[in-house]
DSSP file (Angstrom, degrees, kcal/mol; ACC not computed):
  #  RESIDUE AA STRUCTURE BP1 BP2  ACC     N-H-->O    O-->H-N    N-H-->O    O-->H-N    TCO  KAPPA ALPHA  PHI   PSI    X-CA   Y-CA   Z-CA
    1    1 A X              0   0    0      0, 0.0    22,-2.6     0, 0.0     2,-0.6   0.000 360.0 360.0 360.0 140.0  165.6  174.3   80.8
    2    2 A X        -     0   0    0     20,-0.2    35,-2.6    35,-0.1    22,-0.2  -0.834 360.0-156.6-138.6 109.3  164.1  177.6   81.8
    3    3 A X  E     -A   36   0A   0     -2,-0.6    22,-1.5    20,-0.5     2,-0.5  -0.404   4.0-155.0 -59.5 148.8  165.1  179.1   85.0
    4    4 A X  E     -Ab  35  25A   0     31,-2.7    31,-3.0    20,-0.2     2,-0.3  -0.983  15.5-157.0-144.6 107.1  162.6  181.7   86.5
    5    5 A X  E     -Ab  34  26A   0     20,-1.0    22,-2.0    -2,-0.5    29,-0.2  -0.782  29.7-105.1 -83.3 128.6  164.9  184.1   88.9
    6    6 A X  E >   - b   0  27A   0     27,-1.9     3,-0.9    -2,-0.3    22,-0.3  -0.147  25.3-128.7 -42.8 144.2  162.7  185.9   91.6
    7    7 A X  T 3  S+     0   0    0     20,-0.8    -1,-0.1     1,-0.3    21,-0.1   0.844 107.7  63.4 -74.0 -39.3  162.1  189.8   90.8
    8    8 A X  T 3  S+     0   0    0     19,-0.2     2,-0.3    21,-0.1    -1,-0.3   0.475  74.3 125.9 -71.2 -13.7  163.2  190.7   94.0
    9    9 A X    X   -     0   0    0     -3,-0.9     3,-0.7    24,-0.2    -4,-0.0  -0.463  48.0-155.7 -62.5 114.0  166.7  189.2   93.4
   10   10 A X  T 3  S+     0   0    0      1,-0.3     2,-0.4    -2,-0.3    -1,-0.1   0.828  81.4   3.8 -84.2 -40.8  169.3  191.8   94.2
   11   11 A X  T 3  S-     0   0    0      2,-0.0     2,-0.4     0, 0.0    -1,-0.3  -0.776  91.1-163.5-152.1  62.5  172.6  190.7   91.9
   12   12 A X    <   -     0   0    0     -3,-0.7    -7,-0.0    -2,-0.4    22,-0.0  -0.584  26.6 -93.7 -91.3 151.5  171.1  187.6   90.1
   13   13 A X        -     0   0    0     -2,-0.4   111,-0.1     1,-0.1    -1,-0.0  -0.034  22.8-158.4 -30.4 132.0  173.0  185.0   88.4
   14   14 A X        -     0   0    0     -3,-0.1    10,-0.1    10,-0.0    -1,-0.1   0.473  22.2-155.1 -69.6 -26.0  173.4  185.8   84.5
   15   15 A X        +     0   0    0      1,-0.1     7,-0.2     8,-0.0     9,-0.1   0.889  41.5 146.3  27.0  92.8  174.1  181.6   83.8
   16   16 A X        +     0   0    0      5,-0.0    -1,-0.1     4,-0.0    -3,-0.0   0.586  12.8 126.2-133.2   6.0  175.9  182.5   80.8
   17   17 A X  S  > S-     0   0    0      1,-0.1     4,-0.7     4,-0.0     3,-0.2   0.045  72.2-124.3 -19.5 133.1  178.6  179.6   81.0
   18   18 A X  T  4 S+     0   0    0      1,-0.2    -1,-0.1     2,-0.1     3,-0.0   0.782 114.1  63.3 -69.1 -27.8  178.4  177.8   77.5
   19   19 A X  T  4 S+     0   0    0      1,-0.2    -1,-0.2     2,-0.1    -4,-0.0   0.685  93.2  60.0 -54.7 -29.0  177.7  174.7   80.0
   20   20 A X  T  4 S+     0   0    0     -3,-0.2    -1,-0.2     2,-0.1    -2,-0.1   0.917  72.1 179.0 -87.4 -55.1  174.5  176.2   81.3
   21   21 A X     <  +     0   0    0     -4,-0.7     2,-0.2     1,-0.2    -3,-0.1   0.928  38.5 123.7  34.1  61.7  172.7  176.3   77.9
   22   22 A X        -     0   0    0     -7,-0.2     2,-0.4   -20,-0.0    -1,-0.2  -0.880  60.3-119.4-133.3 179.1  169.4  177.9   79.4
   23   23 A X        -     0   0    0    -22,-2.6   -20,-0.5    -2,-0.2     2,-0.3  -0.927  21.9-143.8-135.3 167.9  167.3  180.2   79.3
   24   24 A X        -     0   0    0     -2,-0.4     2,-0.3   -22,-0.2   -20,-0.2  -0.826  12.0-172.1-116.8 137.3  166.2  183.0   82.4
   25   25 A X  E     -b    4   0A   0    -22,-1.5   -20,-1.0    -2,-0.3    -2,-0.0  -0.994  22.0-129.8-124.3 139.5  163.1  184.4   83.1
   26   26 A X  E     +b    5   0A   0     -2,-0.3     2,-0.3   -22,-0.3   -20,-0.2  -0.274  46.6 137.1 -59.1 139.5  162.2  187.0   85.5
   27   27 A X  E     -b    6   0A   0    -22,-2.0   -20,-0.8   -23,-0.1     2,-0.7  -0.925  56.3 -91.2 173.6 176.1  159.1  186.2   88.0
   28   28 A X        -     0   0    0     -2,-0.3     2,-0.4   -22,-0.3   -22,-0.1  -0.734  38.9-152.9-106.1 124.3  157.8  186.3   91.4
   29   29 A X        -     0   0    0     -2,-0.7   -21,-0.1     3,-0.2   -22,-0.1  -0.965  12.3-149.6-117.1 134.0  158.8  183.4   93.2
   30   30 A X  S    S+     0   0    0     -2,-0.4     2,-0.4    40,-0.0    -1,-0.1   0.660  94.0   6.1 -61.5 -30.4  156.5  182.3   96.1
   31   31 A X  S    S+     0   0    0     12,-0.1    14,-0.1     9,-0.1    12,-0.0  -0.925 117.3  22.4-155.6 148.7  159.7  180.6   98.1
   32   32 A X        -     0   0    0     -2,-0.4    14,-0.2    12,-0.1    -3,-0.2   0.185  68.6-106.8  74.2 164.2  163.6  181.1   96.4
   33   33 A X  S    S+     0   0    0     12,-2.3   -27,-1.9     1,-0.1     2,-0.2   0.552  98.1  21.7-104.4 -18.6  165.3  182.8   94.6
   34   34 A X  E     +AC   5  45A   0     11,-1.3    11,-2.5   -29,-0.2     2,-0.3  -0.987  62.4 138.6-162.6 125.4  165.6  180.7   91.6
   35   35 A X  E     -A    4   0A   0    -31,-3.0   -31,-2.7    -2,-0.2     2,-0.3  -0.906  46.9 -79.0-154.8-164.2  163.5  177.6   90.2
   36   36 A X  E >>  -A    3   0A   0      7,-0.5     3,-1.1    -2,-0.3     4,-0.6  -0.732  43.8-100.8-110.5 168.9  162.1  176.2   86.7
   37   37 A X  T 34 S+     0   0    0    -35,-2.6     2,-0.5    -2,-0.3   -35,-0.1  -0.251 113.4  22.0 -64.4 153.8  159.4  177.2   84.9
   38   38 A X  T 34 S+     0   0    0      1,-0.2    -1,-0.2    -3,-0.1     3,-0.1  -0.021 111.8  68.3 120.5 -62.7  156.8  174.8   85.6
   39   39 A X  T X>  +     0   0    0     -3,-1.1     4,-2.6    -2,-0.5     3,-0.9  -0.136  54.4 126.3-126.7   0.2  158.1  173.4   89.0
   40   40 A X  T 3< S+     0   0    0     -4,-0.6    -1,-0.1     1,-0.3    -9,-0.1   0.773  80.8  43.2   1.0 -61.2  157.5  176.5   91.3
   41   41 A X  T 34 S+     0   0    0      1,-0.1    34,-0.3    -3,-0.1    -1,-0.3   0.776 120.2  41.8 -88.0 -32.2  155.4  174.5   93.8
   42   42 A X  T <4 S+     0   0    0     -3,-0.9    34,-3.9    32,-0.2     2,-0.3   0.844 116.2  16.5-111.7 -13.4  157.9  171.4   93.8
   43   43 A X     <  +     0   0    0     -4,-2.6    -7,-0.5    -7,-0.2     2,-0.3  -0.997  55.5 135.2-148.4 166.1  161.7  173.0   93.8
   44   44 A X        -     0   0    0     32,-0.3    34,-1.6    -2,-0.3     2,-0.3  -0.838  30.4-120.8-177.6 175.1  164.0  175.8   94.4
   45   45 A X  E     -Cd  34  78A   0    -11,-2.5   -12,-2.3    -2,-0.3   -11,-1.3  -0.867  10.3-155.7-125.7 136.2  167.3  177.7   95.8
   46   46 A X  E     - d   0  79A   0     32,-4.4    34,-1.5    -2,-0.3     2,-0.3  -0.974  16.8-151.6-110.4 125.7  167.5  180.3   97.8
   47   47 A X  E     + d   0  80A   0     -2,-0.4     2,-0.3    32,-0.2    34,-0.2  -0.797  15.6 178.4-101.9 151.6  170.9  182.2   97.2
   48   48 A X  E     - d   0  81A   0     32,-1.9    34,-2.1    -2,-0.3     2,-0.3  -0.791  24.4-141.2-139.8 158.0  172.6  184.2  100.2
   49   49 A X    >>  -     0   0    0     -2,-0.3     4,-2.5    32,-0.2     3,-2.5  -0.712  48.6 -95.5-113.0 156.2  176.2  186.3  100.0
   50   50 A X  H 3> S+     0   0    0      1,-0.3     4,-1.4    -2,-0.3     5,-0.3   0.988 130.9  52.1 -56.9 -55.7  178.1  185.5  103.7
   51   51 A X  H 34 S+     0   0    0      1,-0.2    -1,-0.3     2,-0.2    42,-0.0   0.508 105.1  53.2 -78.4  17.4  176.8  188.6  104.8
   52   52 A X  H X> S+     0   0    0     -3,-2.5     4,-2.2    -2,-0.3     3,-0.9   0.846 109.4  49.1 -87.7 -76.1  173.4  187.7  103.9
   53   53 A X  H 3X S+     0   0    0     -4,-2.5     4,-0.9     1,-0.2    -2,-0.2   0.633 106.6  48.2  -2.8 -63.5  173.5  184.9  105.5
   54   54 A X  H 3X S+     0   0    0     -4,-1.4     4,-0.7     2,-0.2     5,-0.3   0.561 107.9  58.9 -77.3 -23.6  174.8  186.1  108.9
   55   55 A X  H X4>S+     0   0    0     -3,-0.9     3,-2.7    -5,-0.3     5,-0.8   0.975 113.4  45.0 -68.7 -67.3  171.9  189.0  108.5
   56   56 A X  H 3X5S+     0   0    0     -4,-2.2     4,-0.5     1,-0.3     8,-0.2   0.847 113.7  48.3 -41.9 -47.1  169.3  185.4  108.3
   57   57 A X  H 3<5S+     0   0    0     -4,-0.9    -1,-0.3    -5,-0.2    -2,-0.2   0.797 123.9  24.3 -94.4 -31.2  170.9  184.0  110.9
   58   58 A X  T X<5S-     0   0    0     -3,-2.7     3,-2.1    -4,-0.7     4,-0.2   0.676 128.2  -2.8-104.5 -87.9  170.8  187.1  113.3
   59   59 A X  T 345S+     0   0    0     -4,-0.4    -3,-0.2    -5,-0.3    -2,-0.1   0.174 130.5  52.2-110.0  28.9  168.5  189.8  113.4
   60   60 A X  T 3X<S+     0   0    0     -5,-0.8     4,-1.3    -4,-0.5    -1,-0.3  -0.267  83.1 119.4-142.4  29.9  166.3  188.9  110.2
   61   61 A X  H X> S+     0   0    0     -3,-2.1     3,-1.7     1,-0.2     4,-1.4   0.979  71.7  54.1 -47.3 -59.8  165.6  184.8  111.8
   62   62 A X  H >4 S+     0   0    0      1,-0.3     3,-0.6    -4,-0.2     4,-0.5   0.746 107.1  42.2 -62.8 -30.2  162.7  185.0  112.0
   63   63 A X  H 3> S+     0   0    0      1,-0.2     4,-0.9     2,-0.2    -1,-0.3   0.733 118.3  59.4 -56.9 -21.3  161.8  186.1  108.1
   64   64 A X  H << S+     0   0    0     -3,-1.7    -1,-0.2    -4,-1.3     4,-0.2   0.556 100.3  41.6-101.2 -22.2  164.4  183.5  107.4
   65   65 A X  T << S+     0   0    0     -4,-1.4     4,-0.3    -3,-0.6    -1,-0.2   0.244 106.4  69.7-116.3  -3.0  163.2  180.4  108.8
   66   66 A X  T  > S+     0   0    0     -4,-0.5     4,-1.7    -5,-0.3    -2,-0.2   0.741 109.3  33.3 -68.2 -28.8  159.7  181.4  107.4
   67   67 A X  H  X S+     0   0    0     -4,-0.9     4,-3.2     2,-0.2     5,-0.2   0.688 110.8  61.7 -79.2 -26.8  161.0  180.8  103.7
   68   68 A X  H  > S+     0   0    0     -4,-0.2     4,-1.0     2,-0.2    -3,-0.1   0.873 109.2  50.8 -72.7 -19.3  163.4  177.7  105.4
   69   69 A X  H >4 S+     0   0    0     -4,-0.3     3,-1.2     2,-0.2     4,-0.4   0.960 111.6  47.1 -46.2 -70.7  159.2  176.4  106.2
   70   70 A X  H >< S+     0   0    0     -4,-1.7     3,-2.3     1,-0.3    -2,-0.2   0.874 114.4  43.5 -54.1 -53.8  158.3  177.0  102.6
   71   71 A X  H >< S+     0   0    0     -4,-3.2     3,-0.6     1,-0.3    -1,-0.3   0.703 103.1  57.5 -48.7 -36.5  161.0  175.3  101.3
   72   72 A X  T << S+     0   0    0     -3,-1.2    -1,-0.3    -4,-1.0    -2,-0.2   0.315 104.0  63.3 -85.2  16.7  161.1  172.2  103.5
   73   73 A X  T <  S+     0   0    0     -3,-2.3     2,-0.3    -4,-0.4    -1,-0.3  -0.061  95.8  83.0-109.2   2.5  157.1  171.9  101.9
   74   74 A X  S <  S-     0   0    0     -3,-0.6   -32,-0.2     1,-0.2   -31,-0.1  -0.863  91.8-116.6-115.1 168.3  158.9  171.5   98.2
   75   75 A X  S    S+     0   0    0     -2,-0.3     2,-0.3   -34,-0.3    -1,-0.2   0.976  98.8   5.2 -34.2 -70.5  160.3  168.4   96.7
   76   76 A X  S    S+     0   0    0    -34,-3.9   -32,-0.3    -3,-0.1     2,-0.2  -0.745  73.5 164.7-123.9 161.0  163.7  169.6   96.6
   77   77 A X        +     0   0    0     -2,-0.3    39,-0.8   -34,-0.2     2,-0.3  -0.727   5.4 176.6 169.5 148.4  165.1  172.9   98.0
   78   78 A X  E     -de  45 116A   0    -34,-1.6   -32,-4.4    -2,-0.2     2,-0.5  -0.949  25.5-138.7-149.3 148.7  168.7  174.4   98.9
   79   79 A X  E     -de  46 117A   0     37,-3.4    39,-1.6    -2,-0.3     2,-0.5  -0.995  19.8-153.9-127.5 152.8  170.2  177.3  100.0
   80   80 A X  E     -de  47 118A   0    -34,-1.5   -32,-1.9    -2,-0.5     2,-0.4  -0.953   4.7-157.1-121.6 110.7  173.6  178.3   98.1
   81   81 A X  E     -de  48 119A   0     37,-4.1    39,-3.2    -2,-0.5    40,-0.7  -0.718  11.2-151.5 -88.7 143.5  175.9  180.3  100.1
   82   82 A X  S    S+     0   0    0    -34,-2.1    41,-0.3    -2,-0.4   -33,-0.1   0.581  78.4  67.4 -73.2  -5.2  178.4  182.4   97.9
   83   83 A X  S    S-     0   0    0     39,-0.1    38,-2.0   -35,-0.1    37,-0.3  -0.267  90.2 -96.6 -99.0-151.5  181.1  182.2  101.0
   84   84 A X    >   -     0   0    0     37,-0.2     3,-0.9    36,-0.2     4,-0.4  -0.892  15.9-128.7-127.5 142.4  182.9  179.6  102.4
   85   85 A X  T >> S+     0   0    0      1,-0.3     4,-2.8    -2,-0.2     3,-1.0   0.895 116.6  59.6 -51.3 -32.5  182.0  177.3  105.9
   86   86 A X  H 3> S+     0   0    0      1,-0.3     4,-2.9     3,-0.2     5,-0.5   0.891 102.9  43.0 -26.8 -62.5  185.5  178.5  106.5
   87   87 A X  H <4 S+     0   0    0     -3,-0.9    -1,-0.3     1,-0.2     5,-0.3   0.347 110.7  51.0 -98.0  32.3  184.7  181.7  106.4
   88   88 A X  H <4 S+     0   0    0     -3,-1.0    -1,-0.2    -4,-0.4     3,-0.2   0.484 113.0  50.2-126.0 -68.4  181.5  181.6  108.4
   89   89 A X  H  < S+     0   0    0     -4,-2.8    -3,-0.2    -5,-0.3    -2,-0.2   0.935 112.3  48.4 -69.6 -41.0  183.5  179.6  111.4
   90   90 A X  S  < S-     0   0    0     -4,-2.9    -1,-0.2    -5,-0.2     9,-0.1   0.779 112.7-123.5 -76.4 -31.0  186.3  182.1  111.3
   91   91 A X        +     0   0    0     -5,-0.5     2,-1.5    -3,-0.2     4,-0.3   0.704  47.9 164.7  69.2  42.1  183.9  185.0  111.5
   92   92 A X        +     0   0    0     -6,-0.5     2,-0.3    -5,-0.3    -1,-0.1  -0.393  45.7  72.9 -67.9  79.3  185.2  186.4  108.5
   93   93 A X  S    S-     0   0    0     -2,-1.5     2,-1.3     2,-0.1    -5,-0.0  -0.933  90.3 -89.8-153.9 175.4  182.1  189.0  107.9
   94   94 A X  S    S+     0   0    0     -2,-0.3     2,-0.3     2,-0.0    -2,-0.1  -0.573  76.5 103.7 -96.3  71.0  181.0  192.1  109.6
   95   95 A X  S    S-     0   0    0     -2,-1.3    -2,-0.1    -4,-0.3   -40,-0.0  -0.958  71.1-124.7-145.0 155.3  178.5  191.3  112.5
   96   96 A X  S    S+     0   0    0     -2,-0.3     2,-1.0     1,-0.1     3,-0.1   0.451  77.6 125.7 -85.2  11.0  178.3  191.1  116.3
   97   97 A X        -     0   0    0      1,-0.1     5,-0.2   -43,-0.1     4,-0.1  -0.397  69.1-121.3 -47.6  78.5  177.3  187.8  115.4
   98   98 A X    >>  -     0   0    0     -2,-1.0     4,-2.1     1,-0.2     3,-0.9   0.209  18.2-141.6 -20.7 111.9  179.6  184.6  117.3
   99   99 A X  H 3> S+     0   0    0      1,-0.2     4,-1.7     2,-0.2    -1,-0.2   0.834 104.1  48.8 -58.2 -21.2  180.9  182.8  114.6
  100  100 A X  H 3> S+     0   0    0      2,-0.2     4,-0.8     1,-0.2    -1,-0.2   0.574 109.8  54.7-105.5   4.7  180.3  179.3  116.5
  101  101 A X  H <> S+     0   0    0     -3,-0.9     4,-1.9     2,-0.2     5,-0.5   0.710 109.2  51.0 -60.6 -41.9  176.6  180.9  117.1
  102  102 A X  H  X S+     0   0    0     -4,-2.1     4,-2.5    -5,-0.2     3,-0.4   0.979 116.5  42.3 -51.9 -82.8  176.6  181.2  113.0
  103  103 A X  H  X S+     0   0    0     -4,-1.7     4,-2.8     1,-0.2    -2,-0.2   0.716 114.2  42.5 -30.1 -55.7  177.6  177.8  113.0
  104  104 A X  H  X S+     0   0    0     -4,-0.8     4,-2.2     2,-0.2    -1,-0.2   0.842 114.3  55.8 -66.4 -50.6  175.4  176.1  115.5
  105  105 A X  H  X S+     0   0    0     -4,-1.9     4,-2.0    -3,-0.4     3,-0.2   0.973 109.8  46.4 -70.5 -66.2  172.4  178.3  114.1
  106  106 A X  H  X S+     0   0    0     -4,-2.5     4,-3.3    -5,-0.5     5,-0.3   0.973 111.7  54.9 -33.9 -65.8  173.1  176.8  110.3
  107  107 A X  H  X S+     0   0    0     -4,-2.8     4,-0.8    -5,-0.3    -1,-0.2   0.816 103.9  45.5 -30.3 -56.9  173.4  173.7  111.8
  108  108 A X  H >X S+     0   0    0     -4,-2.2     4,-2.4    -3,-0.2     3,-0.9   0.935 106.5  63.9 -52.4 -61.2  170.1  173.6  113.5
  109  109 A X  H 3X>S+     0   0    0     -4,-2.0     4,-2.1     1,-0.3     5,-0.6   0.876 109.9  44.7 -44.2 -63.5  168.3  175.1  109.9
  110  110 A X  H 3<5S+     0   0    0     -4,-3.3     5,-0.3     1,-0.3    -1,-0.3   0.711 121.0  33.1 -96.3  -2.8  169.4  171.7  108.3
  111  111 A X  H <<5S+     0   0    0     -3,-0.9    -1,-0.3    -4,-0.8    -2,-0.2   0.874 123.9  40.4-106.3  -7.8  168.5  169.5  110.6
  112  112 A X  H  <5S+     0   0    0     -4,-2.4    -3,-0.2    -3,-0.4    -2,-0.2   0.988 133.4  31.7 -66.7 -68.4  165.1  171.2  112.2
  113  113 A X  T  <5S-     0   0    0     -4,-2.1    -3,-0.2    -5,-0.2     3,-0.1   0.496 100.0-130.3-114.1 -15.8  164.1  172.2  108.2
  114  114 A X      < +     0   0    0     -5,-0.6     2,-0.5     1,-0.2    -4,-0.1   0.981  59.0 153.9  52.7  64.6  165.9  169.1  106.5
  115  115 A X        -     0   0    0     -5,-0.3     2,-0.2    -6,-0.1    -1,-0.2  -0.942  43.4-136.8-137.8  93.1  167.5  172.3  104.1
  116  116 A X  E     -e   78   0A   0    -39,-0.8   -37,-3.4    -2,-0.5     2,-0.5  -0.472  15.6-145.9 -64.4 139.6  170.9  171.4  102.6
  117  117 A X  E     -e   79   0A   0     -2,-0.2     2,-0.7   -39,-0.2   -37,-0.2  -0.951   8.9-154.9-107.0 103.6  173.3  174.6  103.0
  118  118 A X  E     -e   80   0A   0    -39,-1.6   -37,-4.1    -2,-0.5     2,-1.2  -0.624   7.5-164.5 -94.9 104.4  175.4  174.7  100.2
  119  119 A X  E     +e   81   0A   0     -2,-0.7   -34,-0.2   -39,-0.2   -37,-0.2  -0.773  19.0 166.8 -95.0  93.0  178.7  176.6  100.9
  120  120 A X        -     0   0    0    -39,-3.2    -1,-0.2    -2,-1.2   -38,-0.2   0.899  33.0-136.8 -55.1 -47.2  180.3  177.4   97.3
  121  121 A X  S    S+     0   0    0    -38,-2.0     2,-0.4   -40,-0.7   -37,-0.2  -0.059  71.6  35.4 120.6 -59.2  182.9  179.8   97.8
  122  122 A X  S  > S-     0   0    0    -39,-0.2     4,-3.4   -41,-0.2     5,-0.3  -0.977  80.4-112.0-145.2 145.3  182.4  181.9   95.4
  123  123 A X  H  > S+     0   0    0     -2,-0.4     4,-1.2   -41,-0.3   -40,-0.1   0.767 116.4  52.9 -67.1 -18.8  179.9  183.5   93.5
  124  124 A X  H  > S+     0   0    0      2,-0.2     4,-2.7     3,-0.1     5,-0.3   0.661 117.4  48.5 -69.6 -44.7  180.9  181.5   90.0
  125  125 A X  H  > S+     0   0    0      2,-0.2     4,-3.0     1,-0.2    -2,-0.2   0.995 105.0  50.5 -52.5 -53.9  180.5  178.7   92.2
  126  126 A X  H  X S+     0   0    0     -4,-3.4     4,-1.3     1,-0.2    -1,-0.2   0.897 111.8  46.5 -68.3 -37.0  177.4  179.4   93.8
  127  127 A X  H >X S+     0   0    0     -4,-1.2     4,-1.7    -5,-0.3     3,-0.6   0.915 110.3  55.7 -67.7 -37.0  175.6  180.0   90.4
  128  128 A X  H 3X S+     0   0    0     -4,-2.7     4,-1.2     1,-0.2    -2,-0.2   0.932 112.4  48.7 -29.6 -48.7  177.4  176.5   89.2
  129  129 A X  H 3X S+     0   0    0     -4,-3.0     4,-0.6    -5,-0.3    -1,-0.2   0.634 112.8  42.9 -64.7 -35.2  175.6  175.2   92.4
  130  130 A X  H <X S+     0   0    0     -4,-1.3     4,-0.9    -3,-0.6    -1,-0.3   0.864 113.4  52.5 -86.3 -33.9  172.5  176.6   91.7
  131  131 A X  H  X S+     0   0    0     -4,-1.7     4,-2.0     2,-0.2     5,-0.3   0.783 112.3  44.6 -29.6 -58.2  172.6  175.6   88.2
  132  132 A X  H  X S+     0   0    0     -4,-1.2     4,-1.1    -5,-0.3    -1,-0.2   0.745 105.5  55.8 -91.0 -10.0  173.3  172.2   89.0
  133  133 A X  H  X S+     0   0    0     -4,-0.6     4,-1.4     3,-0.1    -1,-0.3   0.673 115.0  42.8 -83.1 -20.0  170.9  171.6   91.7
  134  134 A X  H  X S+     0   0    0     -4,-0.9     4,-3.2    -3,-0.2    -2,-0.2   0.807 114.3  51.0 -90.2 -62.7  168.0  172.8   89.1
  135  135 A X  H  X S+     0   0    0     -4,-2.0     4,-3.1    -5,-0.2     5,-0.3   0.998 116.4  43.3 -43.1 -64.3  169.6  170.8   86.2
  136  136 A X  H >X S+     0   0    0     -4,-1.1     3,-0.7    -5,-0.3     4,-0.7   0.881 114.1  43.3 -44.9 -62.5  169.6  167.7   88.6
  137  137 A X  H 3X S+     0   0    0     -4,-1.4     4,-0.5     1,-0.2    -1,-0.2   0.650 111.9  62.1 -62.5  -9.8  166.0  167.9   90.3
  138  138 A X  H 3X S+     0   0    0     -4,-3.2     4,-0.8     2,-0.2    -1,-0.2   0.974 117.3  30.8 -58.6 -59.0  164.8  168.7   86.2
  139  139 A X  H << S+     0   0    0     -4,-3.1     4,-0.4    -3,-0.7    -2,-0.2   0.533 109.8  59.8 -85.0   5.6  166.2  165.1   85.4
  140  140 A X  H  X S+     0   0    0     -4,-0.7     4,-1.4    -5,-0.3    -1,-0.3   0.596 111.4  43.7-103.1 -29.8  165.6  163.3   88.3
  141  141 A X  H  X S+     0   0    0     -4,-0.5     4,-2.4    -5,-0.4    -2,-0.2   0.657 112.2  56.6 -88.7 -12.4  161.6  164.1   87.9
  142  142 A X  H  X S+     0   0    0     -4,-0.8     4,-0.9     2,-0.2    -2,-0.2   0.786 106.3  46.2-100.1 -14.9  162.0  163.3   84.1
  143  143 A X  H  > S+     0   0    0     -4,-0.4     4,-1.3     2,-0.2    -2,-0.2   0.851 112.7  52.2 -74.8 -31.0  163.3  160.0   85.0
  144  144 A X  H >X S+     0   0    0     -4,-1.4     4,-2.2     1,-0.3     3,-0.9   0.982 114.5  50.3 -69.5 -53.0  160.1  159.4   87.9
  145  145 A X  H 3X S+     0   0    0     -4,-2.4     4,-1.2     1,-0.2    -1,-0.3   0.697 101.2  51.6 -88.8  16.7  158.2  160.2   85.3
  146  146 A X  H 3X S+     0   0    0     -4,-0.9     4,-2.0     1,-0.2    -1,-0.2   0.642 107.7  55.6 -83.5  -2.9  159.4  158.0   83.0
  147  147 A X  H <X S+     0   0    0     -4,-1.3     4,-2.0    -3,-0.9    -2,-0.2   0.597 106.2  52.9 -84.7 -15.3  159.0  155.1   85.4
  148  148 A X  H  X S+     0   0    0     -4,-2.2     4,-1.0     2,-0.2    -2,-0.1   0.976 108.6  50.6 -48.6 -53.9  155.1  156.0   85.9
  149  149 A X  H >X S+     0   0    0     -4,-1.2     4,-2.2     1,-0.3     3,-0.8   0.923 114.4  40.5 -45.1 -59.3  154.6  155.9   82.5
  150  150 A X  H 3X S+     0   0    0     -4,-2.0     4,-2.1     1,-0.3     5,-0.3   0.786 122.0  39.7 -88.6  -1.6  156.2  152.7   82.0
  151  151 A X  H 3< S+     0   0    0     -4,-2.0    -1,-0.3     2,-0.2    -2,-0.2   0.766 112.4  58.0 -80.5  -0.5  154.9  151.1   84.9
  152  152 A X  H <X S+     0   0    0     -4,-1.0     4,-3.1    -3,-0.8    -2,-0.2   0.923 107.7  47.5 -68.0 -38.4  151.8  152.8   84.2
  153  153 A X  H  X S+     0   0    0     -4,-2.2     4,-1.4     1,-0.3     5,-0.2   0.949 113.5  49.2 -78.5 -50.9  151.8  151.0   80.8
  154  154 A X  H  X S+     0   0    0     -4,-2.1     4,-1.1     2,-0.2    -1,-0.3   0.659 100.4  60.8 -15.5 -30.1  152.7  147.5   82.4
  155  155 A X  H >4 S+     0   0    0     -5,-0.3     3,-0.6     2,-0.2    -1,-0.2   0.917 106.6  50.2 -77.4 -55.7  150.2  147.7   84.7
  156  156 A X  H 3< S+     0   0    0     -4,-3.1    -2,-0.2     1,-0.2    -3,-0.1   0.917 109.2  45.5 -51.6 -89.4  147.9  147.8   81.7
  157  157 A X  H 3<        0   0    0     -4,-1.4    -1,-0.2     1,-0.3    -2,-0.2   0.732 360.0 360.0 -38.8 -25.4  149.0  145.1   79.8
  158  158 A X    <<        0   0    0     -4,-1.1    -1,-0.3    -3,-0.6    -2,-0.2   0.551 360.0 360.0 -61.6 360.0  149.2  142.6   82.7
């Protein structure tokens, strides 16, 4: 599996976890921060730090719910925050931002954008997250197409 991290990514994930057993390429991603080589157009994660986040959410919406467009146009797509919903609702971060305005506003993104928000924790988390949402939609399309195939090849023989 070969991840293609956005150029623009300010502190991207290394995946260097023995689990990960991939390999990263640098590239300009249309939508994300992180997708597979290949699969550009059909998935990817966009990753935010809490105060990244709370920046999207306030006084950078609008840029921010233009990529939460592009994304709800791909197969699959997630954003993985490196905080915690905890610490979002508490209003641990540095903004004049209401934490239950944070909230409310998060809320709205997944259901207006149909855009899971993926709360890790932590930044080993959040690359797990991202990791494992890639891993999944890789094998979850190699399994659709291996049911084309073989219904393709049924179809034929009937």
């Amino acid at each position: 599996m070969t991840i293609l991290v956005d150029s623009r990514e300010q502190r991207p994930f290394n995946f260097e976890h023995e689990r990960y057993d991939v390999q990263i390429q640098p590239g300009t991603l249309i939508t994300g921060d992180y997708s597979l080589r290949g699969l550009e157009d059909k998935v990817a994660v966009e990753r935010k730090s809490l105060p990244d986040l709370v920046q999207c959410l306030g006084r950078e919406r609008e840029r921010f719910e233009r990529e939460l467009l592009r994304g709800a146009a791909l197969d699959a797509f997630a954003v993985v925050v490196e905080g915690s919903w905890s610490d979002l609702a508490n209003g641990n971060f540095r903004s004049q931002l209401n934490p239950h305005a944070a909230c409310q506003s998060t809320l709205a993104f997944m259901a207006r954008y149909r855009v899971p928000f993926l709360f890790a924790g932590s930044r080993p988390a959040a690359e797990y997250s991202v990791w494992g949402f890639l891993r999944q939609y890789l094998e979850g399309a190699r399994k659709r197409w291996a049911s084309i195939v073989k219904a393709h090849g049924e179809g034929e023989a009937a």
